[in-house]
C-alpha positions, 0 to 999 in steps of 0.5 A: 884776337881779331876775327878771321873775317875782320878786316886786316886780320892776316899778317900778309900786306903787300906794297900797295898803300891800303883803302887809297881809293875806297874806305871798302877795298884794301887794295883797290889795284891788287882787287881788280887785277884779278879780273882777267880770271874771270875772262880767261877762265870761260874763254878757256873752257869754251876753247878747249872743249874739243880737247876735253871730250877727247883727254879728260872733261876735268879740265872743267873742273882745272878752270873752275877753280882758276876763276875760283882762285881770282874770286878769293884772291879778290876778297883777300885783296880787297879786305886783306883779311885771314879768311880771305888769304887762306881761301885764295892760297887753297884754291891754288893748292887744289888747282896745282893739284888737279893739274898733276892728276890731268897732266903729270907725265907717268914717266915722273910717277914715284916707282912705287905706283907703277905708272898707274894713273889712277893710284897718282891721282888718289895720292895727289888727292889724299896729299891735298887734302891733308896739305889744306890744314896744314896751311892753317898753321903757318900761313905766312910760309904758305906762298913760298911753298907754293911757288917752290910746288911751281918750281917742279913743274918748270923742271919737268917742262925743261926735262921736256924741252930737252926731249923734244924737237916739236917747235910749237912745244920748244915755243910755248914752254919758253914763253910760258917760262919767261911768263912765269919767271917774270911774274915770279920776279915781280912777286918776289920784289913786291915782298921783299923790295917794298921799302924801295917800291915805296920811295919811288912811288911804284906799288904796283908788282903786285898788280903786275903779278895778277895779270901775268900769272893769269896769262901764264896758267893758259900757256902753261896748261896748252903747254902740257897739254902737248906734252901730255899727248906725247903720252897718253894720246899716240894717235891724235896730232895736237895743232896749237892754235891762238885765239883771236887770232893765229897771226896776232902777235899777242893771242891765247893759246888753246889746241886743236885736234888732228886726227892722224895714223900715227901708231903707238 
């Protein structure tokens, strides 16, 4: 039985060909697109830092572990090693799980809590940390459940579209669900479609994914930033803003606090 920190010792290979470039990195393009983690992981927390000392200083913690995810997702990549899959497909688990606890509506709190924030946050904790063994045990079905946790977050963000006339929130749920959708697809056709990737000589859907889903974590947390201010923050206006700069076709969006008179 190989060793968890050997080389090649995970059962998941994605299409791109392996130690092409470097005898030292498996995956020399699946590697280092994870490098936009680790800018828009500090751009982020500088940016929302107004938000974070009004909402919650957790927000921290959510982008820590978004640049953790591109460090082990980098290890897995460059050594596709079953240490380095599992590190990466965890730190995933626990992002999606600091996200529920920052983020999630009350209005989809399960009855029984009584839309008490704290007792949720205690359940998503204590459902996280018995999850994390869990992936031990069958770790190739790790990223589909995964994705389908990523599945119920798109359905709460289109029950909110429903709600809402807000233009700013209409736009960014829709961009952030074509984001994801795209880098979904990208995902699903790098592991299922190799064989035809291979023909063509294209091995990079995987590459592609990296990058759109680094882009979609910042449009998809600002998006329930605002839907979250819905709720839990009746006197603030929340004002999206892009950086570096508003007008800019392509930005990264982060929000600004308004303070108003609006009453609960």
């Amino acid at each position: 039985m190989p060793s968890i920190f050997a080389y090649q010792s995970s059962e998941v290979d994605w299409c791109e060909s392996n130690f092409q470039y470097s005898e030292l990195v498996a995956e020399f393009y699946n590697t280092f697109t994870n490098i936009p983690f680790f800018i828009f992981g500090p751009l982020m927390m500088l940016l929302m830092h107004p938000y974070a000392q009004k909402r919650s200083r957790y927000i921290y913690v959510f982008w820590v572990l978004f640049m953790i995810i591109g460090l082990f997702s980098m290890y897995f990549h460059m050594t596709l090693s079953f240490l380095g899959q599992l590190l990466d497909e965890i730190a995933i688990l626990w992002l999606l799980g600091s996200g529920y606890s920052i983020w999630m509506p009350r209005c989809y709190f399960p009855s029984f809590l009584g839309g008490n924030r704290s007792q949720f946050i205690r359940l998503v904790f204590v459902t996280t940390v018995v999850s994390t063994p869990l992936s031990f045990l069958r770790p190739t079905v790790n990223a589909y459940v995964l994705n389908s946790i990523a599945l119920h977050i798109v359905y709460i963000v289109c029950q909110e579209y429903r709600k809402t006339s807000n233009k700013e929130l209409r736009h960014l749920i829709e961009v952030s669900v074509v984001l994801w959708a795209v880098a979904l697809t990208s995902w699903i056709s790098d592991r299922l479609l190799c064989s035809f990737w291979q023909r063509i000589h294209f091995f990079y859907l995987h590459s592609i994914w990296h990058v759109l889903i680094s882009i979609t974590f910042p449009y998809g947390m600002v998006t329930m930033a605002l839907v979250d201010a819905n709720y839990e923050m009746p006197g603030e206006t929340l004002k999206v803003r892009y950086w570096p700069r508003d007008n800019w076709p392509v930005g990264l969006p982060y929000v600004e606090i308004r303070g108003d008179d609006k009453n609960c």
